[in-house]
N, C-alpha and C positions, 0 to 999 in steps of 0.2 A: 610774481614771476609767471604762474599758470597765466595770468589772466592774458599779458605781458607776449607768451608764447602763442597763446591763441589769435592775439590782435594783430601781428609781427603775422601770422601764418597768411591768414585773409588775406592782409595787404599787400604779401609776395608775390602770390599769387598770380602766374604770369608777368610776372613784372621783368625774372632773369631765367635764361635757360641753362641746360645739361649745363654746357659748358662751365660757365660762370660757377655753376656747384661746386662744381669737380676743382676748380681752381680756389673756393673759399673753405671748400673742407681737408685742403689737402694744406691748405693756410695753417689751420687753424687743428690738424691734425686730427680731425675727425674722418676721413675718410672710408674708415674701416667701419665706424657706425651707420656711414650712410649707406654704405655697399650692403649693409645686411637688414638695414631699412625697407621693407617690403616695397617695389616698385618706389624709389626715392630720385631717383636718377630719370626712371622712363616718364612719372608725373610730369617729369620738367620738359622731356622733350618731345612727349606728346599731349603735354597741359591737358591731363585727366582732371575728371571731373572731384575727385578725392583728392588734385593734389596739394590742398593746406592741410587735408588729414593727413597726409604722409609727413608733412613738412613737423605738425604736431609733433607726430610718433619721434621721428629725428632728433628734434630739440628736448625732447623730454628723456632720452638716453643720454643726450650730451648733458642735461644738467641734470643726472642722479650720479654722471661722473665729477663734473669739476664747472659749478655755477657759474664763475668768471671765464671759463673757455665759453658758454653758452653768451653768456652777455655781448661778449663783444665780438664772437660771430655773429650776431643777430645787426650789432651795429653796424659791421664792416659791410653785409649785405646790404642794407638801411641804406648806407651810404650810397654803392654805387648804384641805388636806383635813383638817386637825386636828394633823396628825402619827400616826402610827403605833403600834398597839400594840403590847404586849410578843409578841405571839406572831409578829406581822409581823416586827417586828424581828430575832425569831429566824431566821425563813424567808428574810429577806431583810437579814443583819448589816451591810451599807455604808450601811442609811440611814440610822444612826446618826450619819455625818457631816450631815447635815441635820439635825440635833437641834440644832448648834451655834448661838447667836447671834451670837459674833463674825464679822463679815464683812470686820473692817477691812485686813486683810491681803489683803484679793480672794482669799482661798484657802480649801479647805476642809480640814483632817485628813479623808483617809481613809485607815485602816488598813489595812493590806496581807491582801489574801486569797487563800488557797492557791486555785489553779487548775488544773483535770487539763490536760495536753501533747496527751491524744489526743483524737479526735473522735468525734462519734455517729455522722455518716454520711460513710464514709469511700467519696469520689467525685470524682475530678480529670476535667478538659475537658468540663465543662460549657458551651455556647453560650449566648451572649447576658448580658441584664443580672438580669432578674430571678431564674431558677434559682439562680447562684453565690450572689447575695447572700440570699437565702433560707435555702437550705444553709449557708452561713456563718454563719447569724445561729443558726439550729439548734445546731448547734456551740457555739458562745458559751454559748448559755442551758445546754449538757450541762459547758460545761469550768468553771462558776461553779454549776454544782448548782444549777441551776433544773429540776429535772428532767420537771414537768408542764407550763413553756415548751417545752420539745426537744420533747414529744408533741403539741402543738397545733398546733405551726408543721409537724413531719413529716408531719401529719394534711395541714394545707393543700397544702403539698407533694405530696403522693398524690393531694390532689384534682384538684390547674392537670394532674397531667401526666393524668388520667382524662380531664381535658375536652378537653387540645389531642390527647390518641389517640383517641378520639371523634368529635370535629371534623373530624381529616385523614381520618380510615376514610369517614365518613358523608357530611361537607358537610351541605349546608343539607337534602337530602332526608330526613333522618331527626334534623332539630336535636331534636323536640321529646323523644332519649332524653339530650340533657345540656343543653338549656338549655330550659328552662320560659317560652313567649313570654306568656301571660298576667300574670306575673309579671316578667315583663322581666330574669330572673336567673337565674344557671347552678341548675342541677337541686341538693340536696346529696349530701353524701358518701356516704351509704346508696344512692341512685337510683344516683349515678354505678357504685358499684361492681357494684349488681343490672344493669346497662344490657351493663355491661362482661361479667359471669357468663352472661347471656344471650344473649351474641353471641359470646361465647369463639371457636368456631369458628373465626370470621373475622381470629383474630390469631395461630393454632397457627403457620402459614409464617415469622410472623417472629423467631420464640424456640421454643425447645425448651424450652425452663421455665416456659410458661405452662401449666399446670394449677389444679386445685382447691387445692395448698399455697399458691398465688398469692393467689387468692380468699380464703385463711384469715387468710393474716398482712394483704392490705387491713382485714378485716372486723376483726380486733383491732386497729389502729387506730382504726377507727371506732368501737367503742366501750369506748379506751380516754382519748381525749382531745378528746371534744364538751364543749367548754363550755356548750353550750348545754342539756346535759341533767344529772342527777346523776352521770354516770358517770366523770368526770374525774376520774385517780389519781392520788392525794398518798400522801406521806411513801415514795416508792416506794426500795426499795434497790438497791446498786451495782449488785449480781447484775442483779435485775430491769433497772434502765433498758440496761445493756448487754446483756443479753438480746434488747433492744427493738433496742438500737441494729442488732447485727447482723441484724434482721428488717427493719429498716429499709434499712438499705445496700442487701440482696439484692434487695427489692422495689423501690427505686430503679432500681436498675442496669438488671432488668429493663423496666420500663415507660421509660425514656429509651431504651432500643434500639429497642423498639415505635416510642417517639415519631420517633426517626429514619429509620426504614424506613416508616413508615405515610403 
């Protein structure tokens, strides 16, 4: 089923808006999970960049309550986007149990799929709720070969911790270098990172590992997994994404220390 939720999440993925939600959950009586769904509703109707991590967090509420409400919400979605093509299905092989019509058993065949043990970003005693689960869900998309999910969500990641090292260093006398008041939304990942590069300075005291390799491995991130632009990388190999991953960790670990001391 994790694997299942994760593949089902990708694939949604702008496929149906607000609306359509709001009409499958109040179906299916979930409604009240989605409403307290962090941003579950706005994902859809401004297709953020997180939103199959939202779609995640949803479906994983609905089934710690009642599996078979999960299943064939997930179907009845399935459905009205058509179903899925051969190349989808390739990229994403569990949602071929959603292919199935029989429901009368409340269950679905899903076929067992090999999953890696290790993770992408390898990081214990993280504070709070949103980081861990973050991180965790990154993981997930790396250990089921989702591998351009791992870079989006790492992406997001790099950006929450840009804004709240930002935030602590500056406060409100210099908001306008990560959150944009005209706009009423945090600055993006390009701004954040230039904000960061140009104040470097200011952050030497709390790491000895902030330099210009810092600055390199944010900036491949960013433009290796904007969905918002053409440069989001598919079909990426082993080598490659664990390449990424240990760029990822080091840059992590870094900027969480930052965020702790700043």
């Amino acid at each position: 089923m994790e694997t299942l939720i994760l593949h089902f999440s990708q694939y949604m993925t702008g496929k149906l808006g607000r609306d359509d939600w709001k009409t499958i959950t109040r179906e299916f009586g979930t409604r009240e999970i989605a409403a307290d769904t962090t941003r579950f509703y706005r994902s859809k109707y401004f297709g953020d960049e997180d939103e199959a991590d939202r779609t995640i967090q949803f479906l994983d509420e609905v089934l710690a309550q009642d599996e078979q409400v999960a299943m064939r919400l997930m179907k009845r979605a399935y459905d009205m986007t058509g179903g899925a093509d051969s190349d989808e299905i390739e990229k994403y092989p569990t949602l071929s149990a959603l292919e199935q019509d029989d429901m009368q058993n409340n269950s679905l065949d899903i076929t067992d799929f090999p999953v890696k043990v290790d993770s992408f970003i390898e990081i214990d005693s993280v504070s709070g709720e949103f980081y861990p689960e973050l991180i965790q869900n990154i993981n997930r998309c790396y250990r089921t070969g989702i591998y351009d999910a791992s870079l989006v969500l790492t992406r997001k990641l790099l950006e929450n911790l840009l804004i709240d090292i930002l935030r602590s260093q500056y406060g409100t006398d210099r908001i306008e270098i990560y959150y944009d008041t005209d706009r009423k939304q945090f600055q993006p990942f390009y701004e954040l990172v230039s904000s960061f590069e140009s104040n470097i300075e200011d952050f030497h005291h709390y790491s000895t590992e902030i330099d210009g390799g810092l600055i390199e491995d944010l900036n491949s991130f960013r433009k290796t997994a904007n969905r918002g632009a053409h440069s989001l990388e598919v079909n990426i190999s082993d080598d490659e994404i664990n390449r990424y991953g240990e760029k990822a960790t080091k840059t992590a670990r870094i900027l969480f220390r930052i965020k702790r001391l700043a």
